[in-house]
N, C-alpha and C positions, 0 to 999 in steps of 0.2 A: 332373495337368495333361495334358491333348491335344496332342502336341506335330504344329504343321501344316510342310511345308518348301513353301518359295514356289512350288514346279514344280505343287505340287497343288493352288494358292489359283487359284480365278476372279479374271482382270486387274481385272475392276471391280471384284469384293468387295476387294480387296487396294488398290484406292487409294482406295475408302471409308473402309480402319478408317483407313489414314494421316491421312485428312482430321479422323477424328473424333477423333484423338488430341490433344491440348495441343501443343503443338510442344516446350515442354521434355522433355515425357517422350519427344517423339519422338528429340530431340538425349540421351537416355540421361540425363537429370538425376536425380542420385539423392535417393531419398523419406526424408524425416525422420521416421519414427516417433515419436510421441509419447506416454509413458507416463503417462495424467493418473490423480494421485490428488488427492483430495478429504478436507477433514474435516465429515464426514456431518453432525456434531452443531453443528459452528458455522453459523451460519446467512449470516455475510458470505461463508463461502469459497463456502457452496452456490452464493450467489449470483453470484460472481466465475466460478467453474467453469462453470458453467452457460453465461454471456452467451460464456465462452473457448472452451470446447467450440464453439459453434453460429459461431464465426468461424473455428477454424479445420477446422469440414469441410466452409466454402465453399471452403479450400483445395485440397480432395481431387481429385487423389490423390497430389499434389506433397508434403502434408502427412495424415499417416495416424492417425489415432486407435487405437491395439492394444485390439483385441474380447475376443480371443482368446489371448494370446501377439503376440511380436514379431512382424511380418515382418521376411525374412532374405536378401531379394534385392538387389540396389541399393542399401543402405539405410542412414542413422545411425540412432542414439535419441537420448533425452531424455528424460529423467525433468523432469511437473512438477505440484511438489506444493504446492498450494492448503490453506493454514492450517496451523497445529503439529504437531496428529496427524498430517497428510499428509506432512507431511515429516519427520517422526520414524519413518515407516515405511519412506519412500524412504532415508533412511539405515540402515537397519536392512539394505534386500535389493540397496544398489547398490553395486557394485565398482569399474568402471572407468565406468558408464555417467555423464554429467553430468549435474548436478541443478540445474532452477530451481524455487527458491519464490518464491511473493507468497502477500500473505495472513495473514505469520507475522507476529506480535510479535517486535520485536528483541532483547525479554528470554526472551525463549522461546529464540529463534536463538544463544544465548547459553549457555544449559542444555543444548543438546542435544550427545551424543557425538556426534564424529566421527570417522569413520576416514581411515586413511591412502590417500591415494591418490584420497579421494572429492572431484571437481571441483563444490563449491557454488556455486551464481550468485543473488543477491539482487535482491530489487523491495522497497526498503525500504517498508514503512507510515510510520513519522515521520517529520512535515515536516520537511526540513532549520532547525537553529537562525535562519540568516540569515532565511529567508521567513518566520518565525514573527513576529520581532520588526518586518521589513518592514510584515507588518499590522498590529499594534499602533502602528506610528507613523504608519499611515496614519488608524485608530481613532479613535486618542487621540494627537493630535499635542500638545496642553497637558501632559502628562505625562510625566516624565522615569522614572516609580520603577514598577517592574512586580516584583509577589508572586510567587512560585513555592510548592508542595510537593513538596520531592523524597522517593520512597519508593523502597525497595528498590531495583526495578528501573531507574526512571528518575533515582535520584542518580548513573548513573555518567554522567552528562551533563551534571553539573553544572559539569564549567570551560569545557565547548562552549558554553554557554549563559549564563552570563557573561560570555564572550571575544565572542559574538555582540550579547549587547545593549552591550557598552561601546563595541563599534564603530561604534554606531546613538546612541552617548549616553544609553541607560538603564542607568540603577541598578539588579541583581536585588538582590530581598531575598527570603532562603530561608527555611524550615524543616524541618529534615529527621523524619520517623517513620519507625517500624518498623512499626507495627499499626495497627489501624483505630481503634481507641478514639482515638488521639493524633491523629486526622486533623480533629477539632470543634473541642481548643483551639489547634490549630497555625493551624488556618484564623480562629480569632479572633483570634490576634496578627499574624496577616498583614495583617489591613484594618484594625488600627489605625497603618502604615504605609508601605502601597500604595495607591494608588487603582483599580488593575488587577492580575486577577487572572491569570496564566495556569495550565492543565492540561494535564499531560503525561501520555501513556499510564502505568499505572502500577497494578497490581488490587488493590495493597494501600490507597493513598490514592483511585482513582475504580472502586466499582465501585454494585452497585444499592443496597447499604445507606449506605456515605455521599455519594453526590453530592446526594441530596436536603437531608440540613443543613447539607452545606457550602455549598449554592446559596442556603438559606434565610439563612445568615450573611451570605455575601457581601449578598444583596440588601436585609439589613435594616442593612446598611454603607452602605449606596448604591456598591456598587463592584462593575461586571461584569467581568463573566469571558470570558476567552477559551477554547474546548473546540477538542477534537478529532475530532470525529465528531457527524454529524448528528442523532444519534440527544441527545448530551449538548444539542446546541442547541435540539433539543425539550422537554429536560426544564427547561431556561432561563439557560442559556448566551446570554451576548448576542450574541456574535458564535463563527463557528468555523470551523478551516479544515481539510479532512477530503479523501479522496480516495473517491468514491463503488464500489461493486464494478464499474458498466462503466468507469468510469475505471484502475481497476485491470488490468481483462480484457484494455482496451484496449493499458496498458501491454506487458503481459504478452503482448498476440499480437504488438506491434510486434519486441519482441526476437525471438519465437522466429521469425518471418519474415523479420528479418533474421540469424537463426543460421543458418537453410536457405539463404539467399542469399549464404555467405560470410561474412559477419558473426562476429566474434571475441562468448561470450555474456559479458554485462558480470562480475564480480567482486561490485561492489554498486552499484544504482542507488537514487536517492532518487526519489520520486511526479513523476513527469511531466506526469501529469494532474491537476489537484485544482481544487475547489469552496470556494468563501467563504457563507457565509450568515450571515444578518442574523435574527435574535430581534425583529422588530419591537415586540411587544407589549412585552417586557423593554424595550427601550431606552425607550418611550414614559413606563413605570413610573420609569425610572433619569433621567429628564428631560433625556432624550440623542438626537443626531439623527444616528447613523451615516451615510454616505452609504451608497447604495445596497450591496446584493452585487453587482451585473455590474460598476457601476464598481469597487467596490475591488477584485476578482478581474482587473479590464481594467489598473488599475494598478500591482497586486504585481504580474504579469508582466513589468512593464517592468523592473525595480526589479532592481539587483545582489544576489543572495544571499553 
């Protein structure tokens, strides 16, 4: 670096750069480095990273993206890691520095070691219990009894989820599997007792080999399904409530701009942002007249979780 002392700066040039500086950084406000990693092979984090990235090096240079290595002037970090891998490695090479993920499954966030001393801050993926059953009663207000499949990962969520519909006035009825084979008759004695199904993140009961005949069950029940991701409501989920990756991104720059601003980073946050969609054709098949997705999306916000 060229180092100038002001006796040898032309007076203009010298109240130019002042002019052209930010005024934070003119007032000494120091730069948040940000250490973004990625999971290359998932294709939601690509997406989340991506839309996070391009918001915040509108922040630049208040907010610094590391090219290269840290910088080490004025400066915090922040480690932040976009999906499971990515944050399996941030645990792996971070000491003292704070880490936030979005992106990860909560059963993943669950698996991974931690070490001592490592500060994790969360952007949970699943919808909180309360808002879940919110739209279901907004759905299916006729209906008091809603199916579940809990697997592995998403049975330890099982009293939250009970505790949530009883205080909305539904009935869960469960069944629990370990493997994928059990996910066909489990879901056939679910709808001979639910009228609604719902789906919780879970890759042993939803992944690309059974959602297809658990869909085919449910819809040859006449009983739709609630999903969790846009992508399950395209394969014919009747309705679903999912957080898109700019909703995520979104999330996700909101924290870390208000961590640069003073801001404490959260512990664990549930989806701030999120999306409802409507399976038109499925409901028209199921002789069902959903009301819209803006309005029920306009209405679960109102609605206490």
């Amino acid at each position: 670096m060229i180092g100038i002392t002001l006796r040898h700066i032309d007076p203009l040039l010298f109240l130019l750069l002042v002019i052209l500086l930010p005024a934070n950084v003119r007032a000494g406000q120091e730069v948040l480095s940000i250490r973004l990693l990625v999971s290359e092979a998932v294709p939601f984090a690509q997406q989340t990273a991506t839309q996070l990235e391009a918001q915040l090096r509108r922040e630049s240079p208040l907010i610094a993206i590391e090219e290269s290595g840290p910088v080490t002037t004025n400066t915090r970090r922040l480690i932040v890691a976009v999906g499971g891998p990515a944050l399996g490695q941030a645990l792996r090479e971070s000491s003292h520095t704070p880490i936030l993920t979005v992106a990860t499954p909560g059963a993943l966030l669950d698996k991974l070691p931690r070490q001592d001393g490592v500060a994790l801050h969360v952007i949970q993926m699943e919808m909180p219990a309360g808002r879940l059953f919110n739209l279901i009663r907004l759905v299916f207000p006729q209906h008091d009894t809603v199916g579940v499949l809990f697997g592995p990962s998403s049975r330890a969520r099982a009293t939250q989820m009970e505790s949530a519909a009883a205080e909305r006035g539904i009935r869960l009825v469960a069944e629990r599997v370990d493997q994928e084979v059990a996910v066909g008759p489990a879901t056939e004695r679910l709808v001979q007792h639910a009228p609604v199904l719902l789906a919780l993140p879970d890759s042993v009961v939803h992944n690309a080999t059974t959602v297809p005949p658990l869909l085919l069950i449910a819809y040859r029940a006449g009983v739709p399904l609630l999903g969790y991701s846009e992508s399950y409501l395209r394969a014919g989920a009747m309705v679903a409530l999912y957080a898109t990756a700019g909703q995520v991104a979104q999330q996700a720059f909101d924290v870390i701009k208000a961590y640069h601003q003073g801001h404490p980073l959260p512990g664990l946050q549930v989806p701030r942002y999120y999306s409802v969609g409507v399976n038109a054709t499925v409901a028209r098949s199921l002789g069902l007249s959903p009301p819209p997705a803006e309005v029920l999306e306009n209405r679960l916000r109102q609605m206490r979780e």
